[in-house]
Chimera marker file (.cmm) of the C-alpha trace (Angstrom):
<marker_set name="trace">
<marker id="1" x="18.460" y="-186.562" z="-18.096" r="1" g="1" b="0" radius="0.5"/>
<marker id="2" x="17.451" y="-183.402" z="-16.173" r="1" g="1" b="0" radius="0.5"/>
<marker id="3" x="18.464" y="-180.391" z="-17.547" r="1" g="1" b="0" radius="0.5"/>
<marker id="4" x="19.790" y="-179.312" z="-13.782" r="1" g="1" b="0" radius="0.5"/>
<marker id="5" x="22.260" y="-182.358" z="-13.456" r="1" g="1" b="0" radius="0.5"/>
<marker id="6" x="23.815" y="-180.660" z="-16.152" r="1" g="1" b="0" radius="0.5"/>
<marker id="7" x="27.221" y="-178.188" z="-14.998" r="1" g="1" b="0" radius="0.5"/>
<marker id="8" x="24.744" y="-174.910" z="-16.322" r="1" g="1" b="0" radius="0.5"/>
<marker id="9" x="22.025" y="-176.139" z="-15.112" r="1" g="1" b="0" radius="0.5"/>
<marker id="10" x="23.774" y="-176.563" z="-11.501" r="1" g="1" b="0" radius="0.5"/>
<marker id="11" x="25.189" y="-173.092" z="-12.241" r="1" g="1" b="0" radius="0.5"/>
<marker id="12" x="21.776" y="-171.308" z="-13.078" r="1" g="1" b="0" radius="0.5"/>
<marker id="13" x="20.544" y="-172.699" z="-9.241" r="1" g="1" b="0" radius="0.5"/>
<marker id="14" x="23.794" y="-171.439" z="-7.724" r="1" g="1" b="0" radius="0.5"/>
<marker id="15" x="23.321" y="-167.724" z="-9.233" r="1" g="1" b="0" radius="0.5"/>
<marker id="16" x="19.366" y="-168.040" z="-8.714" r="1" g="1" b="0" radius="0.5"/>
<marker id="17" x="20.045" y="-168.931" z="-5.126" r="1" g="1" b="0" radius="0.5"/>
<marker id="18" x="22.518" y="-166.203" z="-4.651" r="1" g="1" b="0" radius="0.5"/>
<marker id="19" x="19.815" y="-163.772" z="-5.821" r="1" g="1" b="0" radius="0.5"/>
<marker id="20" x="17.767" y="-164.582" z="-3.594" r="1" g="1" b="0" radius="0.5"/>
<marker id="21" x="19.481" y="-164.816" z="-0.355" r="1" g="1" b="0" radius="0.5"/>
<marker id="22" x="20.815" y="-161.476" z="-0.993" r="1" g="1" b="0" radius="0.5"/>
<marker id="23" x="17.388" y="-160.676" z="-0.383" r="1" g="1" b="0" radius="0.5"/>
<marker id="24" x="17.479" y="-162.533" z="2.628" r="1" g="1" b="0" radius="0.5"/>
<marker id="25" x="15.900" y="-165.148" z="1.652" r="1" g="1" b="0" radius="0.5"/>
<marker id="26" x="16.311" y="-168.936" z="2.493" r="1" g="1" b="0" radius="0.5"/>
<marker id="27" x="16.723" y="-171.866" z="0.021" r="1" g="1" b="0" radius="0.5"/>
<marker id="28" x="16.393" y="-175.823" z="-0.136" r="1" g="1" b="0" radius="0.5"/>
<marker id="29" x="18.151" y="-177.748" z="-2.526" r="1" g="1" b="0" radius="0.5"/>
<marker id="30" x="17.417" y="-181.832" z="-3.172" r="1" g="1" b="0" radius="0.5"/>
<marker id="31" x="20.405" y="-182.858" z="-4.431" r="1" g="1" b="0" radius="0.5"/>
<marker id="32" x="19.055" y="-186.410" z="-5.373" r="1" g="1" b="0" radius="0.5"/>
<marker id="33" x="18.972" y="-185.437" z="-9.253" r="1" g="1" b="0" radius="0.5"/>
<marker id="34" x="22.418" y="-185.294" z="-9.509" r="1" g="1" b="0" radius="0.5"/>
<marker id="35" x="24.649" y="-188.440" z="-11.545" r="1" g="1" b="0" radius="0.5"/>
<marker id="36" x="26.521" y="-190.301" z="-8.374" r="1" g="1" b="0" radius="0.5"/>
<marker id="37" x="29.806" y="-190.062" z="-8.292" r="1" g="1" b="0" radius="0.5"/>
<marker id="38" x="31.897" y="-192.346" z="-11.134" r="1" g="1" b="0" radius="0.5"/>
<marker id="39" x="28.531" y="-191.974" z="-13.186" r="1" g="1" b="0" radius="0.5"/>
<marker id="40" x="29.512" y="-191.778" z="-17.257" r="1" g="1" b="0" radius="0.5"/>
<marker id="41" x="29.097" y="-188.098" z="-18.070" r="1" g="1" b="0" radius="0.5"/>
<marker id="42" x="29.185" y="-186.824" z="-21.905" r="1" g="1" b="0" radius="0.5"/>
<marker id="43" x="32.278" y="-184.358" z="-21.628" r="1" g="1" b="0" radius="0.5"/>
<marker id="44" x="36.009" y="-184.939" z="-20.873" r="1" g="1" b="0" radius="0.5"/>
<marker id="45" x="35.795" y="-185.512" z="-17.040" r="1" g="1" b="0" radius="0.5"/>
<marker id="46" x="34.166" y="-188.923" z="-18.587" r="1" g="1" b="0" radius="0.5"/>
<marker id="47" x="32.176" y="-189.040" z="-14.761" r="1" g="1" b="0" radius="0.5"/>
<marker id="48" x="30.488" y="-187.318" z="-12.749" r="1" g="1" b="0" radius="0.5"/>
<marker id="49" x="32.421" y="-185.646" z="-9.273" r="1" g="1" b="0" radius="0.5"/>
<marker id="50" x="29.048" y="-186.673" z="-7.723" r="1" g="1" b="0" radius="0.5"/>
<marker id="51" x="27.296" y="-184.361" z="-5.111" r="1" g="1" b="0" radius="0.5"/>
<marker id="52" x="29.678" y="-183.366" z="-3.084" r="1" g="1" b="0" radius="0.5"/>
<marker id="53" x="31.331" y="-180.873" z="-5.199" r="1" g="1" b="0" radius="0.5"/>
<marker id="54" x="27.718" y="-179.115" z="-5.450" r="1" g="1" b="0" radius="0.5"/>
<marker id="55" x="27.181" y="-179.595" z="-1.988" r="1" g="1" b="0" radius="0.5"/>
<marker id="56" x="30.166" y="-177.220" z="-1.607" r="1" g="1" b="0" radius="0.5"/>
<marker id="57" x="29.449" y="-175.058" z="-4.357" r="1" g="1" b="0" radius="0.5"/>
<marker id="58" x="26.113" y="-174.036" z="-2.983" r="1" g="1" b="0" radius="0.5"/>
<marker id="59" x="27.644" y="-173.768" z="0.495" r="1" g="1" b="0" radius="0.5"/>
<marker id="60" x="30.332" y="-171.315" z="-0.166" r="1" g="1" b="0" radius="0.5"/>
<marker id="61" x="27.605" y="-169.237" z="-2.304" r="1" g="1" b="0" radius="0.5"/>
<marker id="62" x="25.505" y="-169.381" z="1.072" r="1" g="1" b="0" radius="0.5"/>
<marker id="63" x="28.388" y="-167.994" z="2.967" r="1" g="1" b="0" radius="0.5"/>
<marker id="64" x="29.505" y="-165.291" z="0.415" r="1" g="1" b="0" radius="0.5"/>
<marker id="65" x="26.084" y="-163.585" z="0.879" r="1" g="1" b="0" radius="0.5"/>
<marker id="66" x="25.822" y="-162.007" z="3.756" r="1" g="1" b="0" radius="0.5"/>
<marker id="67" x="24.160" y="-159.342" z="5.209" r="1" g="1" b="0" radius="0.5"/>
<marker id="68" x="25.316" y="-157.335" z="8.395" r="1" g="1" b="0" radius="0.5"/>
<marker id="69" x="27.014" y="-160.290" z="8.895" r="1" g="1" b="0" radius="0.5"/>
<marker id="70" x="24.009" y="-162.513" z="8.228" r="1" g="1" b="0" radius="0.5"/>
<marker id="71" x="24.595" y="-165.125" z="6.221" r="1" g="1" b="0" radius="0.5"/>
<marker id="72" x="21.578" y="-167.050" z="3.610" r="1" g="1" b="0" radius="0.5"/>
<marker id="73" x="19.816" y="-170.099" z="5.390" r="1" g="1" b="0" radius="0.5"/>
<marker id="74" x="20.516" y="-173.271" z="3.127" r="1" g="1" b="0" radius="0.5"/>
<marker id="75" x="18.642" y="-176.606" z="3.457" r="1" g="1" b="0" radius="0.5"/>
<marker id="76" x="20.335" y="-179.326" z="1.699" r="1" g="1" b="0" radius="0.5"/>
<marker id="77" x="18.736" y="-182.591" z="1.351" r="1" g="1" b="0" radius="0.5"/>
<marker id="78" x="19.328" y="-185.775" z="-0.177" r="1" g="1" b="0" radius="0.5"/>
<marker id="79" x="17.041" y="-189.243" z="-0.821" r="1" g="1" b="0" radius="0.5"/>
<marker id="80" x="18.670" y="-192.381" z="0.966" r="1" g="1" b="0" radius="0.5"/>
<marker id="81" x="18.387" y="-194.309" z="-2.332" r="1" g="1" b="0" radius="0.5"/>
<marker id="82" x="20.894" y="-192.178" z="-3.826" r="1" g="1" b="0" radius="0.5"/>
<marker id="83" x="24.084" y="-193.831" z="-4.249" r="1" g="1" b="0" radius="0.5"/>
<marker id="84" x="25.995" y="-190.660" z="-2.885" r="1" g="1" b="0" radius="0.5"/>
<marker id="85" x="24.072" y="-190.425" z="0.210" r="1" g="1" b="0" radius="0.5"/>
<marker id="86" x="26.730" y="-192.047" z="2.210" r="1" g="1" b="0" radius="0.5"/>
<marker id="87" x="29.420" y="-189.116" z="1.246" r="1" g="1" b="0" radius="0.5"/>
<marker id="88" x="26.698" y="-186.924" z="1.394" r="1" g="1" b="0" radius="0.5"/>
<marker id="89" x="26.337" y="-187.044" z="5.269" r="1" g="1" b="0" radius="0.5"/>
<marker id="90" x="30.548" y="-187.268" z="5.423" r="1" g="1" b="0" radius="0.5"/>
<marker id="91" x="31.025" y="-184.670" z="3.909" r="1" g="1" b="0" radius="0.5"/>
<marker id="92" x="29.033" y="-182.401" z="6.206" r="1" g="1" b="0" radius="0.5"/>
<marker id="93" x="30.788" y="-184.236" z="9.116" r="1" g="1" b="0" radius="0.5"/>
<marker id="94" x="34.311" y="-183.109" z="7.806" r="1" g="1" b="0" radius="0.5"/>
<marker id="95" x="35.276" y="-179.993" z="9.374" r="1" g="1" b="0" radius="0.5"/>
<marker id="96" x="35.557" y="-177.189" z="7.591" r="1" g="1" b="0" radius="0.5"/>
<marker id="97" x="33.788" y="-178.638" z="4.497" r="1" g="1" b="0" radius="0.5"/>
<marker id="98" x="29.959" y="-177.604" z="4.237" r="1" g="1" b="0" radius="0.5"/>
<marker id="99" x="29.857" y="-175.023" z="6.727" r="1" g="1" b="0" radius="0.5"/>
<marker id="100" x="27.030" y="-172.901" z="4.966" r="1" g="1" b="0" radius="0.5"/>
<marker id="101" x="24.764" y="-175.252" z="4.575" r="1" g="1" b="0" radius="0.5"/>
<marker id="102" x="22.382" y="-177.771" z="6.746" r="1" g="1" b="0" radius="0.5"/>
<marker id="103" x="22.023" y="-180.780" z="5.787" r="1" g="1" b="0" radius="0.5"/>
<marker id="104" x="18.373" y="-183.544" z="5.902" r="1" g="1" b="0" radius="0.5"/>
<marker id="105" x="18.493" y="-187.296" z="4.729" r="1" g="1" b="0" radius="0.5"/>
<marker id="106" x="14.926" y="-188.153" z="3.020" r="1" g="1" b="0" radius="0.5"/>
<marker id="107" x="14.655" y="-191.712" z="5.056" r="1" g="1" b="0" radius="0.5"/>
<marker id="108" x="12.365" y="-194.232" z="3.464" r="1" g="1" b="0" radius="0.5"/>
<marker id="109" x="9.915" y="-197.048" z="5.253" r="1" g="1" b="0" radius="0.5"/>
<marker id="110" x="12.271" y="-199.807" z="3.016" r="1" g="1" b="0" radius="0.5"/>
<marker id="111" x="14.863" y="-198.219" z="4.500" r="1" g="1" b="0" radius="0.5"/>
<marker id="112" x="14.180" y="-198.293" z="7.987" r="1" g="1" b="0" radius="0.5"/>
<marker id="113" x="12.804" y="-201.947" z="7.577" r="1" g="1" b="0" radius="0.5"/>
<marker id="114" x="16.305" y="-202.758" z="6.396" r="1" g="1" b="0" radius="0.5"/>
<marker id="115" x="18.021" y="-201.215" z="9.184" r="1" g="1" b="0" radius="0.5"/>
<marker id="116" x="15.449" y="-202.719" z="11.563" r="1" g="1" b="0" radius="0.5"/>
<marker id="117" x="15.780" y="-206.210" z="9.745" r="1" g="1" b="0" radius="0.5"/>
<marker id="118" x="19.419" y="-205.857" z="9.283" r="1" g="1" b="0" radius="0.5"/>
<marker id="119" x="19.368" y="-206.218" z="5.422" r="1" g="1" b="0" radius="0.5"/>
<marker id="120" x="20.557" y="-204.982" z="2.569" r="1" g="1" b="0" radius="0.5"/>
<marker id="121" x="18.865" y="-201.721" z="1.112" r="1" g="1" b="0" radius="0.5"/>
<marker id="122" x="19.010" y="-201.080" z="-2.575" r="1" g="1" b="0" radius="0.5"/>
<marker id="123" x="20.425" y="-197.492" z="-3.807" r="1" g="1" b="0" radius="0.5"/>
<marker id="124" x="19.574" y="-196.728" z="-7.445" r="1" g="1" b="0" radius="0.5"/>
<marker id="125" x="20.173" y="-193.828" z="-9.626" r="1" g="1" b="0" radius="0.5"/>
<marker id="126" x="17.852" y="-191.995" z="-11.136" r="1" g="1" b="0" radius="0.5"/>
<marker id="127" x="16.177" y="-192.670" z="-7.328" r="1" g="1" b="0" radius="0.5"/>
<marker id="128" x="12.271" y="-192.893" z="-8.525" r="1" g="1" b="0" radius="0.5"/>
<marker id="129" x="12.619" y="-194.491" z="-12.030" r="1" g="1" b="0" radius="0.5"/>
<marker id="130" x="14.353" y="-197.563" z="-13.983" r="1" g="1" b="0" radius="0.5"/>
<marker id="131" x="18.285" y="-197.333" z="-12.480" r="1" g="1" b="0" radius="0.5"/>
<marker id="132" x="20.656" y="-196.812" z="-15.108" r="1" g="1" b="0" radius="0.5"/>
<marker id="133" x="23.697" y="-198.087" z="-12.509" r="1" g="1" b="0" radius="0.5"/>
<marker id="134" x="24.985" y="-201.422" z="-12.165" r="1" g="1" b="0" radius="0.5"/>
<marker id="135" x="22.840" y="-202.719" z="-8.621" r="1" g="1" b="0" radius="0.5"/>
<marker id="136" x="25.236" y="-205.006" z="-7.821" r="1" g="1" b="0" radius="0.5"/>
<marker id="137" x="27.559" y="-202.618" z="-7.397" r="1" g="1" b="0" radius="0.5"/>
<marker id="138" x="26.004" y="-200.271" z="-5.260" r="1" g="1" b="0" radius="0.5"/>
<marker id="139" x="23.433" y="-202.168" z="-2.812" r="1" g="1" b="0" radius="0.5"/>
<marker id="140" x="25.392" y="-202.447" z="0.050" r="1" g="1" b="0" radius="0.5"/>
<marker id="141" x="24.461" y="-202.677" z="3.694" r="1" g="1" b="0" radius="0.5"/>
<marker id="142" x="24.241" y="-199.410" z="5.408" r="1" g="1" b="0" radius="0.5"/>
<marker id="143" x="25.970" y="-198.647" z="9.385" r="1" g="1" b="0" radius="0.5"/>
<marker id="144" x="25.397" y="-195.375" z="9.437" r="1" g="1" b="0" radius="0.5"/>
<marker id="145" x="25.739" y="-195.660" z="13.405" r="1" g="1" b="0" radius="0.5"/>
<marker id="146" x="26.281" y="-192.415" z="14.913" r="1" g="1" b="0" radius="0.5"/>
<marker id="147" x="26.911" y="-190.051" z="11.923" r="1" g="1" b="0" radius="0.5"/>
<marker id="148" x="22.874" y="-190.309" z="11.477" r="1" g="1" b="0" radius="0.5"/>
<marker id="149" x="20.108" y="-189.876" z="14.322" r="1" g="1" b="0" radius="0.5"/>
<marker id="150" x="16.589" y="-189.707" z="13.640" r="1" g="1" b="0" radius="0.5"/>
<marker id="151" x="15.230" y="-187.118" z="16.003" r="1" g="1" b="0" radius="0.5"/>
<marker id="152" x="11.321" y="-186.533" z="15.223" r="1" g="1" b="0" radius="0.5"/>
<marker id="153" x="10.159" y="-183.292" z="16.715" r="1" g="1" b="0" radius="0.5"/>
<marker id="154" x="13.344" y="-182.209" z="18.121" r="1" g="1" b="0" radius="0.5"/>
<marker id="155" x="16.581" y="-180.095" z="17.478" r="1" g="1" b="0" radius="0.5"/>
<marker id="156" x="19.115" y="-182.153" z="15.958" r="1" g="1" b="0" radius="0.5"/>
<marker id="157" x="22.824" y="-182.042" z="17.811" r="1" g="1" b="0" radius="0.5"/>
<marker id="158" x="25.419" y="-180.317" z="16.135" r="1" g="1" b="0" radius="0.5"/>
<marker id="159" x="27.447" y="-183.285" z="13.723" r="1" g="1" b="0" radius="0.5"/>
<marker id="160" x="24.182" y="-185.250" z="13.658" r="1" g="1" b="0" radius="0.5"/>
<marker id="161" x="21.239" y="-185.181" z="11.060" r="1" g="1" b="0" radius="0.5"/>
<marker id="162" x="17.433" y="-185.894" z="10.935" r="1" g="1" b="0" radius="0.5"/>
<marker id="163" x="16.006" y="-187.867" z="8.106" r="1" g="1" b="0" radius="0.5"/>
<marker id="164" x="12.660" y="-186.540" z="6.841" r="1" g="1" b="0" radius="0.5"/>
<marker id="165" x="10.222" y="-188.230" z="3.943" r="1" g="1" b="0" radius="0.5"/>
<link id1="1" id2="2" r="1" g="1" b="0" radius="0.2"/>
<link id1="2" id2="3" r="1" g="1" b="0" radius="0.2"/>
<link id1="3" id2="4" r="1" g="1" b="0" radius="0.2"/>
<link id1="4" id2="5" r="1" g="1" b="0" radius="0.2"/>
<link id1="5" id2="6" r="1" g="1" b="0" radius="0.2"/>
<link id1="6" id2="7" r="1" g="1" b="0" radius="0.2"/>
<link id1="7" id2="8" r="1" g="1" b="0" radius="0.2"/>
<link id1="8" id2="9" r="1" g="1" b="0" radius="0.2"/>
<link id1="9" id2="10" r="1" g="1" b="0" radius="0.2"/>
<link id1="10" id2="11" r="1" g="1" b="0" radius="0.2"/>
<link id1="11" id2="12" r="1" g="1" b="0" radius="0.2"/>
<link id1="12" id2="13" r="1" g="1" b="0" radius="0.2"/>
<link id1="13" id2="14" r="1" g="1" b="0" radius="0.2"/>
<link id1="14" id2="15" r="1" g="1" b="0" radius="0.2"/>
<link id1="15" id2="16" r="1" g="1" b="0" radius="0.2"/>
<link id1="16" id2="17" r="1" g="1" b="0" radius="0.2"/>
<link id1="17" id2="18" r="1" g="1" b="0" radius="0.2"/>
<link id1="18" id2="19" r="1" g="1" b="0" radius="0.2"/>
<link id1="19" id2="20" r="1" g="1" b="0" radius="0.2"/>
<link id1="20" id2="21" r="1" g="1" b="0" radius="0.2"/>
<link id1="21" id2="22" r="1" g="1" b="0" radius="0.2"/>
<link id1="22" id2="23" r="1" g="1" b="0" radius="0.2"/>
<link id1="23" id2="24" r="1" g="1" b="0" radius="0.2"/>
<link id1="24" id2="25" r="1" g="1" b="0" radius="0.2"/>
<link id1="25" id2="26" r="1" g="1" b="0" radius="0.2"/>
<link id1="26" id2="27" r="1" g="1" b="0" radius="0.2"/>
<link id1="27" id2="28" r="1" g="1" b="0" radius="0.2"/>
<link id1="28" id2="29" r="1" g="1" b="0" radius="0.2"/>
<link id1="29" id2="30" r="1" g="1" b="0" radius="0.2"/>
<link id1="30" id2="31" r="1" g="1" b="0" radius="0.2"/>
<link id1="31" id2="32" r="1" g="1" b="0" radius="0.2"/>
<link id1="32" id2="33" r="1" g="1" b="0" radius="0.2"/>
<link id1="33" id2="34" r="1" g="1" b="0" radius="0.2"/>
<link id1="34" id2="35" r="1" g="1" b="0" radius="0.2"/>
<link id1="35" id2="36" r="1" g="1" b="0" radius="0.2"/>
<link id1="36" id2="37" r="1" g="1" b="0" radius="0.2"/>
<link id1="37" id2="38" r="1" g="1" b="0" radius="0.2"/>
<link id1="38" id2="39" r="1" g="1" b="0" radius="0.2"/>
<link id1="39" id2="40" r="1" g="1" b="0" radius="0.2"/>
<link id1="40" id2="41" r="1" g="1" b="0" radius="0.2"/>
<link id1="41" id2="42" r="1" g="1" b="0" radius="0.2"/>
<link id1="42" id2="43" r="1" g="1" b="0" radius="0.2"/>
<link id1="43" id2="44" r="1" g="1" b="0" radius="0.2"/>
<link id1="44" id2="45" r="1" g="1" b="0" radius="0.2"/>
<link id1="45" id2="46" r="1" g="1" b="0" radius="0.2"/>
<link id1="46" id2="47" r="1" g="1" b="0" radius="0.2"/>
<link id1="47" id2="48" r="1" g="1" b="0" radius="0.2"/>
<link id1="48" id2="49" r="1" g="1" b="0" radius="0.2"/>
<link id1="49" id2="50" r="1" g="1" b="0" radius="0.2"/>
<link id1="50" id2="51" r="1" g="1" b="0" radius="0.2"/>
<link id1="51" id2="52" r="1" g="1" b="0" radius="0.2"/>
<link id1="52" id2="53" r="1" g="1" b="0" radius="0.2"/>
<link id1="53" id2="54" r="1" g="1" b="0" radius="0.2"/>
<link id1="54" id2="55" r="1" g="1" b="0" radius="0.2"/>
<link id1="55" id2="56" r="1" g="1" b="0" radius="0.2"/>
<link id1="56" id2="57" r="1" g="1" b="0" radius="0.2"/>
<link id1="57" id2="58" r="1" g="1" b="0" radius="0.2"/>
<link id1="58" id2="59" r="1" g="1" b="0" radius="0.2"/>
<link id1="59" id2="60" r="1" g="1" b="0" radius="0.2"/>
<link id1="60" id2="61" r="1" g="1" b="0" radius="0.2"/>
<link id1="61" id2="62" r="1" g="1" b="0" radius="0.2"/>
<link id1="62" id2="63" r="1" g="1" b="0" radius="0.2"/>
<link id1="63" id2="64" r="1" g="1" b="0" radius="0.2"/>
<link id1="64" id2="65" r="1" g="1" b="0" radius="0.2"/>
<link id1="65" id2="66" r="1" g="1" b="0" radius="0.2"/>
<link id1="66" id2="67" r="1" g="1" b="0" radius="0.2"/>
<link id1="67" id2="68" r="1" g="1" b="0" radius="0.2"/>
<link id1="68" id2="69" r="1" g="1" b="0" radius="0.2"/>
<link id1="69" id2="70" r="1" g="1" b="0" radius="0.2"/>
<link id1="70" id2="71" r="1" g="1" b="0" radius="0.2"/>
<link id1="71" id2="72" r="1" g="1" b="0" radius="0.2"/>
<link id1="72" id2="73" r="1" g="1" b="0" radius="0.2"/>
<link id1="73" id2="74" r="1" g="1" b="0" radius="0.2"/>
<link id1="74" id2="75" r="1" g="1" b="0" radius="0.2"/>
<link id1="75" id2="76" r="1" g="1" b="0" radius="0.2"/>
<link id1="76" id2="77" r="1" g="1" b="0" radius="0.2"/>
<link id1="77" id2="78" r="1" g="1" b="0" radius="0.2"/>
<link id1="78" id2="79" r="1" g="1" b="0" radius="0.2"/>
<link id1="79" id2="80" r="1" g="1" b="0" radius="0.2"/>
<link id1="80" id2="81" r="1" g="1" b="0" radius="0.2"/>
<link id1="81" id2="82" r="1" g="1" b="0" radius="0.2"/>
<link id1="82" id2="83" r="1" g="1" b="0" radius="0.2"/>
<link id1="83" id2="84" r="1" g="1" b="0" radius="0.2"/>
<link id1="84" id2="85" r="1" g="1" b="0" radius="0.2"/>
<link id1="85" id2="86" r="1" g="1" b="0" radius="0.2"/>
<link id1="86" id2="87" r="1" g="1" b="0" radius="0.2"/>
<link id1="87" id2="88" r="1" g="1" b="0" radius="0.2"/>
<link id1="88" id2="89" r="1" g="1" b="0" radius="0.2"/>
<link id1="89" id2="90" r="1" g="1" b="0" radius="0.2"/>
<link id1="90" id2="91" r="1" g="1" b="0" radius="0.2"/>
<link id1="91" id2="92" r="1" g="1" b="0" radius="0.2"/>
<link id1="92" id2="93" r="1" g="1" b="0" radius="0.2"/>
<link id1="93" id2="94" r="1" g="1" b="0" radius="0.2"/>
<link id1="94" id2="95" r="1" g="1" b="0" radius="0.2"/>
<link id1="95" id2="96" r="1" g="1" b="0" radius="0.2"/>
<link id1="96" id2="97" r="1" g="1" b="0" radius="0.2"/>
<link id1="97" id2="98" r="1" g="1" b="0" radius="0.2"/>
<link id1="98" id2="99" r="1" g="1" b="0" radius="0.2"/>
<link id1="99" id2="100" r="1" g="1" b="0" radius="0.2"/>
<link id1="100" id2="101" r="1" g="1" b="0" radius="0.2"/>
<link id1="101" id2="102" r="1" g="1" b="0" radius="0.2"/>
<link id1="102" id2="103" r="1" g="1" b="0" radius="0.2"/>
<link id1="103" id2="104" r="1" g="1" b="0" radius="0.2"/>
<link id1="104" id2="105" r="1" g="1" b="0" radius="0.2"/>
<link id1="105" id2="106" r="1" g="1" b="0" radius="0.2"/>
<link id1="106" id2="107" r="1" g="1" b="0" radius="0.2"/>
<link id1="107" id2="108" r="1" g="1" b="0" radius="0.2"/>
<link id1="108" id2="109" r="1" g="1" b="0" radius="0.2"/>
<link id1="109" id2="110" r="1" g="1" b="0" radius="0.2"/>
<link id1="110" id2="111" r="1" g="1" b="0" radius="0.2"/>
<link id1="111" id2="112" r="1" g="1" b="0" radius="0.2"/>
<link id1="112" id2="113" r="1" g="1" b="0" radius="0.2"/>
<link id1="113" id2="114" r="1" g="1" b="0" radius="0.2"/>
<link id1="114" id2="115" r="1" g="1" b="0" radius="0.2"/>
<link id1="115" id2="116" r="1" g="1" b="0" radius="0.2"/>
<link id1="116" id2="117" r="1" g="1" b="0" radius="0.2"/>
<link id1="117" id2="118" r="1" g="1" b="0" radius="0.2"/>
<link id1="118" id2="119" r="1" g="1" b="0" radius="0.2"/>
<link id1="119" id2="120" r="1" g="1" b="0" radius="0.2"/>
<link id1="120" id2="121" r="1" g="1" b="0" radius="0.2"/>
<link id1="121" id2="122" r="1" g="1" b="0" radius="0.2"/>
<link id1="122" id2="123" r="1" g="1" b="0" radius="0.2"/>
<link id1="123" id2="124" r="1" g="1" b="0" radius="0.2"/>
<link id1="124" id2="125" r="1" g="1" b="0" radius="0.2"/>
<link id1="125" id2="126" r="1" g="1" b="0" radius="0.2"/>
<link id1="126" id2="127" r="1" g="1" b="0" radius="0.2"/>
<link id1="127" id2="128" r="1" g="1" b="0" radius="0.2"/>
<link id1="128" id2="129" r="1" g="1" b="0" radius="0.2"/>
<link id1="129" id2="130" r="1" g="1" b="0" radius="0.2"/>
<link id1="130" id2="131" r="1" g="1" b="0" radius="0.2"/>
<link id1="131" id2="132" r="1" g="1" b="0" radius="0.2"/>
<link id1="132" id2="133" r="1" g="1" b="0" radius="0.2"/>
<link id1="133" id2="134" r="1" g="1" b="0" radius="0.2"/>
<link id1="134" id2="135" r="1" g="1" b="0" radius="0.2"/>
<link id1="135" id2="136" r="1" g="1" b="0" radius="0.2"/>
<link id1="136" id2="137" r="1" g="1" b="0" radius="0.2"/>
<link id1="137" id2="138" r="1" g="1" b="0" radius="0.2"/>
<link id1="138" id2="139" r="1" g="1" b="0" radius="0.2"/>
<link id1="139" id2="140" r="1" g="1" b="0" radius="0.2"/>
<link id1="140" id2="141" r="1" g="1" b="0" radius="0.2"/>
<link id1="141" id2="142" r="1" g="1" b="0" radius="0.2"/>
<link id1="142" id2="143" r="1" g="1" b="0" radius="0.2"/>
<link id1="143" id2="144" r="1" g="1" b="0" radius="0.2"/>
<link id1="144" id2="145" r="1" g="1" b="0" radius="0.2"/>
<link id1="145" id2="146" r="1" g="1" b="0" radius="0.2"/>
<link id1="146" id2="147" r="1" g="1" b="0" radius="0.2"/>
<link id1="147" id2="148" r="1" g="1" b="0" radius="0.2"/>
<link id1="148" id2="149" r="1" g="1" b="0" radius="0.2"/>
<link id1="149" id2="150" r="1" g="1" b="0" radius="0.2"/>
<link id1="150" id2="151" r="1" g="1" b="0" radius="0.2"/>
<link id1="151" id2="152" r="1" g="1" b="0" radius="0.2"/>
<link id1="152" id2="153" r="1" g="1" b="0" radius="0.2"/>
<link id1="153" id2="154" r="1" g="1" b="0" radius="0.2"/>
<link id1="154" id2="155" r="1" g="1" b="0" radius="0.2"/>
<link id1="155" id2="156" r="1" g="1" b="0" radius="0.2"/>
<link id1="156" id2="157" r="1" g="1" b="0" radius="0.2"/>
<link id1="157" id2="158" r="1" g="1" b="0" radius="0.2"/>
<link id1="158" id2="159" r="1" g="1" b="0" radius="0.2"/>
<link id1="159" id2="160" r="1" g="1" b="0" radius="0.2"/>
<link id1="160" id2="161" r="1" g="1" b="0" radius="0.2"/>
<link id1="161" id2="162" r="1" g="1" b="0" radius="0.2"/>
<link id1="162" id2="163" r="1" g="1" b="0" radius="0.2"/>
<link id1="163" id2="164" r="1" g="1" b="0" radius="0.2"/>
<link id1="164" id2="165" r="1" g="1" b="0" radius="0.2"/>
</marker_set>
């Protein structure tokens, strides 16, 4: 497993990131490493909290850094084959929640073709590699509907979000 799914490996990013946006700089995060949520996990939570905890984490960082009232520029992005990428987008949609962060869905050709075709697309975890989740379980037929807008070469509207690959 990657050493950054791990709870000091997601902490190292969150104090590396602070570092440097207190140096004004800007920072993307893929969040598609990290277990789904319900995932078995080897300490006494038993699973993973999934990404939206993270997402969070690194968006209150982003908005404790600021400077003359500037706050860091955070780009956080997810792959649609990740299980979580669902409560991903929701959670950016719930007010109040991820307010320090933007947020891009990595959109795949299979997945378009699905949505076009009106099938079933298959979510896996690890995303690129033999899934150690149950498929069954998580294929599922997405209706995103409005909560995601593909928008090439324009400025997404506020609530919605562009999908890049």
């Amino acid at each position: 497993m990657d050493t950054s799914d791990s709870y000091g490996g997601i902490m190292k990013i969150d104090q590396e990131q602070v570092q440097l946006m207190k140096r004004r700089g800007g920072v993307g995060h893929d969040l598609s490493h990290i277990r789904p949520k319900g995932t078995p996990v080897l300490n006494s939570a038993l699973t993973s909290t999934g990404v939206v905890p993270f997402m969070e984490r690194y968006s209150n960082s982003t908005r404790e850094v600021a400077q003359d009232g500037r706050r860091g520029a955070l780009m956080l992005s997810i792959s649609i084959k990740h299980p979580d990428s669902g409560k991903f987008i929701d959670a950016k949609m719930e007010s109040g929640k991820v307010t320090g962060a933007n947020v891009s869905v990595k959109l795949t050709d299979d997945f378009m073709k699905a949505v076009e075709n009106k099938t079933l697309f298959r979510q896996q975890y690890p995303i690129n590699s033999e899934p150690i989740l149950n498929l069954q379980k998580i294929s599922m037929q997405f209706s995103f509907g409005p909560r995601l807008s593909i928008m090439p070469g324009s400025q997404p509207n506020p609530g919605y979000y562009s999908g890049i690959q």
